[in-house]
C-alpha positions, 0 to 999 in steps of 0.5 A, spaced: 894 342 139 887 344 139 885 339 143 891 343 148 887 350 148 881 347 149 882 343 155 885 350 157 881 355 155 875 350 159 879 349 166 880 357 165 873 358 164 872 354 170 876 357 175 873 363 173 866 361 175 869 359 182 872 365 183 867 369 181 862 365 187 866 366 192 868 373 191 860 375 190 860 370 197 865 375 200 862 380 197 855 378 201 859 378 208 862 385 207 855 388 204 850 385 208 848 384 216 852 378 217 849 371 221 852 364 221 849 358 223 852 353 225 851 346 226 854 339 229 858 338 222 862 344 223 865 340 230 867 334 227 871 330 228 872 332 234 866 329 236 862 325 232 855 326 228 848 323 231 849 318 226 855 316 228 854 314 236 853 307 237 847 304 243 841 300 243 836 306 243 835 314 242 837 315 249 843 311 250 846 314 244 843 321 246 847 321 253 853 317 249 853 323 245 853 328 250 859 325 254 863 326 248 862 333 247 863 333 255 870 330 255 872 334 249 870 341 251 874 339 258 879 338 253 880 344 249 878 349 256 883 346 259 888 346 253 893 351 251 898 353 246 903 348 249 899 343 249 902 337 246 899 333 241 901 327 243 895 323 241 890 322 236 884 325 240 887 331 242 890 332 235 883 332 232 881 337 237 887 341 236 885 341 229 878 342 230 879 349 235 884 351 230 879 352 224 874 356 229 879 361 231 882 362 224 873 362 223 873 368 228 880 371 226 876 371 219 869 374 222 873 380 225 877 382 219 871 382 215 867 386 221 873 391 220 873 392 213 866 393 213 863 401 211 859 401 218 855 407 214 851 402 211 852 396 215 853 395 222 860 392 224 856 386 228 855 379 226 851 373 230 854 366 230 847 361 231 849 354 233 845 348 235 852 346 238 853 344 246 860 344 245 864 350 247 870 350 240 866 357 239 867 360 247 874 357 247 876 360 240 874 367 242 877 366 248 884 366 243 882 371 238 880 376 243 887 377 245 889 380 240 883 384 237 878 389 239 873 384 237 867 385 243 864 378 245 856 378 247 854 371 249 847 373 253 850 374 259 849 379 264 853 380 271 860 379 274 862 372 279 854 369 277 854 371 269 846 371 268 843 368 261 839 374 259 837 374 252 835 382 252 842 383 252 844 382 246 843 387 240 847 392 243 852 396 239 859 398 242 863 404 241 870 407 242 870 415 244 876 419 242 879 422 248 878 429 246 870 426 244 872 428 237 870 422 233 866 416 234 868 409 232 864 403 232 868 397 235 866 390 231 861 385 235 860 378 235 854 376 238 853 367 240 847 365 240 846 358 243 838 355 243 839 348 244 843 349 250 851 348 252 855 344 256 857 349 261 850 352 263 847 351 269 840 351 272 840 355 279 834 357 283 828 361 280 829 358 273 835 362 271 840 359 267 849 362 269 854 361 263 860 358 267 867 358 264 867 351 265 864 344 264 858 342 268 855 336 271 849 336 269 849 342 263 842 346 259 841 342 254 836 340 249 838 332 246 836 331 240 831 326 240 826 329 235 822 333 239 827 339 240 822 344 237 816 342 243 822 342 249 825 349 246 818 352 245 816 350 252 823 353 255 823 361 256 831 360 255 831 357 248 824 360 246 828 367 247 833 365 243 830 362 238 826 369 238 832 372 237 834 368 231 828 369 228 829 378 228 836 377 226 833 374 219 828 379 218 832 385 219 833 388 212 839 386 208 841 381 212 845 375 209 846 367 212 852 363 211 849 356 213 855 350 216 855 343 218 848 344 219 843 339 215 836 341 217 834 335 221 831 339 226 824 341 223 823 348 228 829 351 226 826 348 218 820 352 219 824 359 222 827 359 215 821 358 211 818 363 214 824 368 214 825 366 207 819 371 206 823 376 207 826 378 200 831 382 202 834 376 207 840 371 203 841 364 206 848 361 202 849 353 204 855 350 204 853 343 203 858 337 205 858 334 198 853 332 194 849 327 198 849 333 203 845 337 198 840 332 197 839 330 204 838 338 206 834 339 199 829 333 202 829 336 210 827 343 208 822 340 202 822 348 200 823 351 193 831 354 193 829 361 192 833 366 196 835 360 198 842 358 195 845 349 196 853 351 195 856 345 192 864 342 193 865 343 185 862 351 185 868 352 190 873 349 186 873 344 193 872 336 195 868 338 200 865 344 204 868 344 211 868 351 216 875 351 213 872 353 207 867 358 209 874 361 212 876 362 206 871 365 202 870 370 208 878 372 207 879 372 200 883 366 199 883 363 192 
């Protein structure tokens, strides 16, 4: 028997821990100017990491890897709730979209239930992804909430890239003028490029509602931090990350994203000087926790590694960071 309560008493203790870690996460999210990061992992499987592309060279894995997220964005564009989930490939993408919508829906609701007076009602999603699961998940969700959607654009027939337009706050007037209510907003900020990008004359960039031919996009061939330095467009969002991080009170959930790119590393060191700024890293597993902890060579700090086991979870998907932002135990 006194092996019994102990064994109880442990796992109870143990499950208390994981609940205290992800309402103290949730609590983070509610309090703070809220930032995501989101990298390749967060997309798969839907469509492979880097790692998993298979050619004799950089760059014929690079453009294998970019037809991918071609042919699945294609896909989820034009796919709708009747679609039939009548093979693996369209599962998996069906899948995938799923968890970004349920992702967004849990954004919002956290945005919503936020005390304005101490934070603003906005948070900005920071991804290296080309792929348009975020556009095509928004594009859902905005349906049936008053969430306002920034994407940098600006114009009506030709939606201009132009990064001045982000940090823009919207508000609901009351008919009689009698009160003023900020609407939560959603800000995307995309550096490394999109799929539905295209360059046009005098250098500026459109965001089409669809799938490009030839799309602005940054391949990872180990020189990203050279290419998005060299071009405005990148270098403006990058830019914008950067003042996101330094804003006091700001917290950074961090998702699918493992450090490789050494730009990206240098910004949050850099970011990290700022005492008030919290970055929260899901890690895979624990092989994931390792390879970030190698990547960023940086003392953890302000800079937290979560693992599977601190969320009472096998691993850490975008489905688990969902959770912790709903409150779901």
């Amino acid at each position: 028997m006194e092996t019994t309560v102990e064994f109880t008493e442990h796992t109870r203790n143990k499950d208390d821990k994981v609940l205290e870690r992800k309402e103290a996460l949730r609590k983070l999210a509610m309090s703070k100017q809220l930032n995501f990061l989101i990298g390749s992992g967060a997309s798969s499987p839907a469509i492979p990491l880097m790692s998993q592309v298979e050619g004799k060279d950089k760059n014929e894995k690079n453009q294998k890897l970019l037809n991918k997220i071609r042919e699945v964005s294609k896909s989820i564009v034009s796919a709708d709730e009747e679609a039939k989930e009548n093979d693996e490939e369209t599962k998996k993408n069906l899948s995938v979209l799923k968890s970004y919508e349920n992702f967004i829906l849990a954004v919002s609701d956290v945005l919503n239930n936020a005390n304005s007076r101490q934070t603003p009602r906005e948070a900005t999603i920071f991804t290296t992804n080309y792929d348009l699961f975020i556009e095509k998940a928004l594009d859902s969700v905005l349906e049936n909430t008053s969430l306002v959607f920034n994407d940098g654009a600006r114009g009506y027939f030709n939606r201009y890239l132009d990064g001045s337009n982000y940090n823009k706050a919207v508000s609901y007037r009351g008919l009689n003028n009698n009160y003023i209510d900020e609407l939560p907003s959603l800000s995307l900020i995309k550096p490394h490029g999109s799929v539905n990008w295209k360059r046009v004359p005098n250098d500026k960039i459109i965001i089409k509602n669809e799938v490009v031919d030839d799309p602005v996009v940054v391949p990872p061939t180990g020189y990203e931090d050279e290419e998005t330095f060299l071009n405005n467009h990148f270098h403006d969002m990058l830019r914008i990350f950067q003042l996101e991080l330094d804003k006091p009170q700001s917290v950074l959930f961090v998702i699918g994203f493992s450090f490789q790119d050494k730009h990206i590393g240098k910004m949050i060191s850099r970011a990290l000087k700022n005492r008030e700024l919290v970055i929260e890293c899901f890690c895979y597993d624990n092989n994931a926790k390792e390879y970030i902890s190698k990547n960023l060579g940086m003392k953890p700090g302000n800079l937290k590694l979560i693992t599977p086991k601190e969320l009472g979870e096998e691993k850490l998907t975008l489905d688990s960071l969902t959770k912790v932002l709903k409150g779901d135990n």
